[in-house]
Every structure is written in C-alpha cells, then in structure tokens.
N, C-alpha and C positions, 0 to 999 in steps of 0.2 A: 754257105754264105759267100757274096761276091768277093773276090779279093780287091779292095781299091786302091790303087798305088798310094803309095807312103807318101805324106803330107807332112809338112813339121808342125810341130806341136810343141811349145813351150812345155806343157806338163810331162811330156816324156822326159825329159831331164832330170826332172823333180821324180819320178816313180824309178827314172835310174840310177839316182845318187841313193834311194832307198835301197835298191838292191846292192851297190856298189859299196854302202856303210856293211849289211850282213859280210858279204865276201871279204871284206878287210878285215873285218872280227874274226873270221873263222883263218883266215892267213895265218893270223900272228901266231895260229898253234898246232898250223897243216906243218912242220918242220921237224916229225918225230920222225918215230919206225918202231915197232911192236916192242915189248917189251918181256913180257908174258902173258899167258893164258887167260882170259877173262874168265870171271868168275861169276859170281850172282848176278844177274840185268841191275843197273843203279837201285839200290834198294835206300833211305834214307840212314844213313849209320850212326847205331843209338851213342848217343851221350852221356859220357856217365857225372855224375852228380861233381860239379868246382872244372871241369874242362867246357869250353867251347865248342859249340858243332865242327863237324866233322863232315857232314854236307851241305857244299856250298851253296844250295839252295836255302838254307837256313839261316843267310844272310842277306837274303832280297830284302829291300825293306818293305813294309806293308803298302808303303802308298807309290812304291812302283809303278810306271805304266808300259816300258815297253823289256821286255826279257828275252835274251837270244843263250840257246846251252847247247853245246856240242860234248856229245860221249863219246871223247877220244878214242874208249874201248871197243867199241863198236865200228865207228870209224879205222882202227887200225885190221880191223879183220877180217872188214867183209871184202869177197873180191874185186869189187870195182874201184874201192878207196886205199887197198891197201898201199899201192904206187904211190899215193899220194905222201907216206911216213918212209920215203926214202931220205937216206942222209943227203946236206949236200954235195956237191960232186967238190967242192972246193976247199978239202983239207979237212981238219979237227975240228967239230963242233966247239960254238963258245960256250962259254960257262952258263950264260943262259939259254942254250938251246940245248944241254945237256939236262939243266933244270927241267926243259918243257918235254922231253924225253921219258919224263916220269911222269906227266900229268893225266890224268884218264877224266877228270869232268871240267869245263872252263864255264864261267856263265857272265857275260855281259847286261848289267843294268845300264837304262838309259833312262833317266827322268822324264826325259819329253822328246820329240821330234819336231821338229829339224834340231837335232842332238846340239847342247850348249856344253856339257860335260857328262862325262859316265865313268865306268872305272869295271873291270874284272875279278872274278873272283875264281881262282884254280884250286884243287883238290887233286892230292895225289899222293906220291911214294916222297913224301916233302921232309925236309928236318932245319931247322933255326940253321944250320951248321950249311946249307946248301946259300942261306941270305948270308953271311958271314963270309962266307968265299967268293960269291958273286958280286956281291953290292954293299962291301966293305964300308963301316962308319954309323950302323946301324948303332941306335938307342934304345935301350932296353926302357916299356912305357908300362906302368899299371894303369889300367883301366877298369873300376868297377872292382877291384879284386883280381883283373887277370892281368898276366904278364904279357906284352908282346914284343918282339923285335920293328921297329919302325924306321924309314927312312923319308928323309922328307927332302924335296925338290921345289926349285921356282920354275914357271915355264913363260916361254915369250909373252904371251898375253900377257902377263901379270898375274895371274891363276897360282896356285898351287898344286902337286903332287905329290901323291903320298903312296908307299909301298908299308904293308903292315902284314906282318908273317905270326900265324899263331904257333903255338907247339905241338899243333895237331895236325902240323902239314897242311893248315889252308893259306894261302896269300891273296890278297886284293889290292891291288895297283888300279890308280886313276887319279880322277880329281878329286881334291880331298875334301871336298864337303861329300861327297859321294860314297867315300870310302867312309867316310866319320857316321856318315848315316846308313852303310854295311853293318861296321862293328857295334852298333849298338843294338841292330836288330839280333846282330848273331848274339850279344851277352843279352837281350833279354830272352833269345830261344834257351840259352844254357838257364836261366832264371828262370825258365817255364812261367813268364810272362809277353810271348811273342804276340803280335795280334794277326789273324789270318792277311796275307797280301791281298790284295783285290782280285790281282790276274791269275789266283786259282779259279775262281769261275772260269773262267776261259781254258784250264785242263784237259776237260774231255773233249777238248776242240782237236787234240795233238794226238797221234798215233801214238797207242803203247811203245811201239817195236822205233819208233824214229832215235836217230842218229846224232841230228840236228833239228831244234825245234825255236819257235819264236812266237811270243806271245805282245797283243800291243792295248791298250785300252785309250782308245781318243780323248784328245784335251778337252776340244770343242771348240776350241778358240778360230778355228778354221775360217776365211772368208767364206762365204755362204753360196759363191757361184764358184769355189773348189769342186773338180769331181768328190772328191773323198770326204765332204765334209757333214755327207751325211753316214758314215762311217761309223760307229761305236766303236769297232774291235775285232780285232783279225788276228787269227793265228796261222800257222804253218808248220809242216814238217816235214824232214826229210829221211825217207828210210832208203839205206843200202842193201843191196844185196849183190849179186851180177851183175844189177843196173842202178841208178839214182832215179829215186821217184820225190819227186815234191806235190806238195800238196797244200793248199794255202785256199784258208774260209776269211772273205771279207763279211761282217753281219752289218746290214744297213736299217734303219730303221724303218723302211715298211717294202713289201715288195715293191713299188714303182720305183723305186730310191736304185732298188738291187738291178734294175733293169737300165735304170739310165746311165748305174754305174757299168753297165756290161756291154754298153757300147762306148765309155771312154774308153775302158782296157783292152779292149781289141783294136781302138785307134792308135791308143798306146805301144801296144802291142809290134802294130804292125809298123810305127813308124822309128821304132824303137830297133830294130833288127839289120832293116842298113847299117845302121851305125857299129853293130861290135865287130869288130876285126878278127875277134876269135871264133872261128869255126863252129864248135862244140856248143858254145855260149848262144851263137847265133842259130843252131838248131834248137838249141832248147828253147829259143824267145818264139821261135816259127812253128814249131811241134806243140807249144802248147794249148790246153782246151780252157774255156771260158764259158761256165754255165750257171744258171742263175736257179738257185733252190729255193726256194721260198723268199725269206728275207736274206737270202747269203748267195755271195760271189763265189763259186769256188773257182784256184785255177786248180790245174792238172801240168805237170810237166813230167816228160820221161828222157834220160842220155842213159845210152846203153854202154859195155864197160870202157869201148874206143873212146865215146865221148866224154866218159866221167875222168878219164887216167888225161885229155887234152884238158878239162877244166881243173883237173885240180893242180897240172902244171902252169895254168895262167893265173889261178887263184895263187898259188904258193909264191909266181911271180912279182907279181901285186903285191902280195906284204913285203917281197926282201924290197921291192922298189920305194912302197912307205917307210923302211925302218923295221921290219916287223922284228924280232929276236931272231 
C-alpha cells in the first residue's frame, strides 16, 4: 500500500487518548520487581462459603462495558517485561509501592468511554494490616454481612473516592459509585447469586497465554459519521515473551463497515506516529498491520526486547509524572 505523508486528523487524538488511558492504567502497577515463583496460570480461586472472592474478576459488575487486567505475574517474568519491575533508582519504596510489590492481578473497570469514572480492583499477597499502615483512619463497614476496612475521600470535581480492602487481600480504589457497584457484585458472587457480565462474550476474543488484556462493548451513543461508531466491541491482548505481541479485534457490524473502518486506522495510524517522541512507541505505531477479517479489524503490533525495556521505561514514566504510586 502507498505510504501518503501524515495529514492531521482530529480523530487521531481521540484514538490516542484511548491508547494513552490503557498505558496510564497499566503505569500505576509497572513499579514492582518479582517476587516469587509463579504458580498456576490465573485460575479463578474458589470461595469458600461467608468470605468474598478472592478473584478480582469476581467483582466486575454485570453491566460492565469496557475491562482492562494485567497479570503482574506473568508480567514480572517474562524476559522482555522483566526490566520493567525494577525498583526506583531513588531510595526506599513508599508504603504503597511496597503494597503494589505484592500484587499479581489489577483489573480496571470503566463504565463507559470517553471514561467519566472507574476505579481498580488488585489481588494479591494483601492483609487489612498493609491499609492500616498505608492509609491510616480506615473505618471498619459491614456490608451484607461482610466486614470491610473502607476509606473514603472527596476529589476536586466534587466526586467522591473510595478505597475498600476485603480480608481476603482484595482492594478496589476509585470512584465510589464504581466501587459500590464492585462490591456488590463481588457479595452477590460470594451469595452465588452473580449474573454473567456481558463482556464474557467477548472472552474468546483474548489469548489464553496474554499478560495484559482489554475487553470494550460499545454504548452506541456515538455520532454516526464517527469512524468507530459502527463498532460493537473490541478486544485485545498482549502476550510477552522475548518480545511484546499485541493483538486487538475491532468487530463492526457488517463487512463494508470493517472495511471503511480499515482505512481510518491506517490514516490514524500513520498520522499518529509523527507525533510520539518515544522511539519504541513510534515503532510499534509504524510496525503495525491492519487487516480486515470478515466483520473484524485486527491490528497486529510487534516490539522486540530493546523496544519493550524503552517502552516500559516511558510507560513507568508516565504514571510517576501522573501521580501513579
């Protein structure tokens, strides 16, 4: 295909604040270093009868639309990402970066895009006794029966924030209508009355073996001359090994839909790639392939281990610059 010099395009901004929300997600928990030995591939871990799950996917709520989870464990081990769980170079971990030192699964929900609130949920080597040290003033809450430690925050908007630590080492921090509508999905999984998420469908979208994965289910609210608004639902994954592979299915509603969308993203694409300043990132915008399967967009992206150990130093950079822990 010809290459035609980069044009500006209002919607590459918009397709790069999407990519730029994953990469800020995944920051706030690039800040470990191995821990120990991984053990079984994430397997769901059973619950036993008056405790709360135990995996944090057990607290997505049903009507969920867009899902982003990173397996730390996995993440810390393979060789292109290991670099990325180096301490920082500047002195003593704080109190919550030693927290995030333990965590092996994170999962960000987002109710909708262009995100208004969300909130996380971590899973790991957790104890009440680790919020108690970190974020002193916590209130002991029942809910339903169960006990949790809770702390609660105002934020500039006007919004609230809430941090809510179970005894089973899970915590979910965000916005608190977000988080309120975590924890009740998680007490109705422990009540084995949960109702299936929606964005399971979209599962076998995602590689078994991936690392990092992202599931979205469209609102529809989209204007109607949006590239993406004939869109349903997209997923993506990303598996490590020596190299970073991503992989990302847009499903559009009929093949010409798929086809019109596969020459935005390659305008996207290519107008998109001047613009990043990092090396690595700008190979992987220019490396990657755009092809149209039936009713679905795949892209294809490849950074081998030079390029993954440059991105996951701009990635890591990126969250200390927002704040990340």
């Amino acid at each position: 295909m010809p290459s035609d010099p980069p044009t500006p395009d209002p919607s590459n901004r918009r397709v790069g604040a999407v990519v730029l929300l994953v990469l800020a997600a995944l920051a706030g928990v690039l800040l470990t270093r191995p821990r120990r030995p991984r053990t079984a591939p994430s397997a769901p871990a059973v619950t036993r009868p008056g405790e709360l799950p135990r995996d944090p996917l057990a607290y997505v709520p049903a009507s969920a639309r867009t899902l982003v989870v990173a397996d730390l464990r996995r993440l810390r081990e393979a060789p292109a990402t290991r670099a990325w769980f180096a301490p920082a170079p500047d002195g003593a971990p704080s109190c919550r970066e030693a927290i995030a030192r333990r965590v092996h699964t994170v999962a960000m929900v987002i109710p909708r895009l262009p995100p208004d609130d969300f909130a996380f949920v971590a899973a790991g080597d957790l104890s009440p006794a680790d919020l108690a040290r970190c974020e002193p003033g916590a209130e002991a809450v029942v809910r339903d029966g169960f006990t949790l430690s809770v702390v609660r925050s105002r934020r500039d908007g006007g919004g609230s924030g809430l941090i809510a630590w179970t005894p089973q080492g899970v915590v979910l921090v965000g916005a608190a209508a977000v988080v309120e509508a975590m924890l009740d999905r998680g007490i109705d999984a422990a009540r084995g009355r949960a109702a299936r998420p929606v964005l399971d469908a979209l599962r076998p979208l995602v590689a078994p073996e991936a690392a990092v994965w992202a599931l979205h289910l469209a609102d529809r609210d989209a204007p109607p001359d949006d590239p993406l608004a004939t869109v349903s639902a997209g997923a993506a994954s990303v598996t490590v090994t020596d190299v970073v592979r991503a992989d990302a299915t847009l499903r559009c509603d009929d093949a010409a839909h798929a086809e019109r969308l596969l020459g935005f993203l390659e305008r996207a694409r290519r107008g998109m790639a001047p613009e990043l300043t990092q090396p690595a990132l700008r190979a992987l915008v220019e490396g990657a392939r755009v092809e149209v399967e039936g009713v679905d967009v795949r892209v294809r992206a490849t950074l081998d281990g030079e390029g993954a150990r440059a991105a996951g130093a701009a990635v890591t950079a990126l969250g200390r610059g927002l704040g990340a822990p």
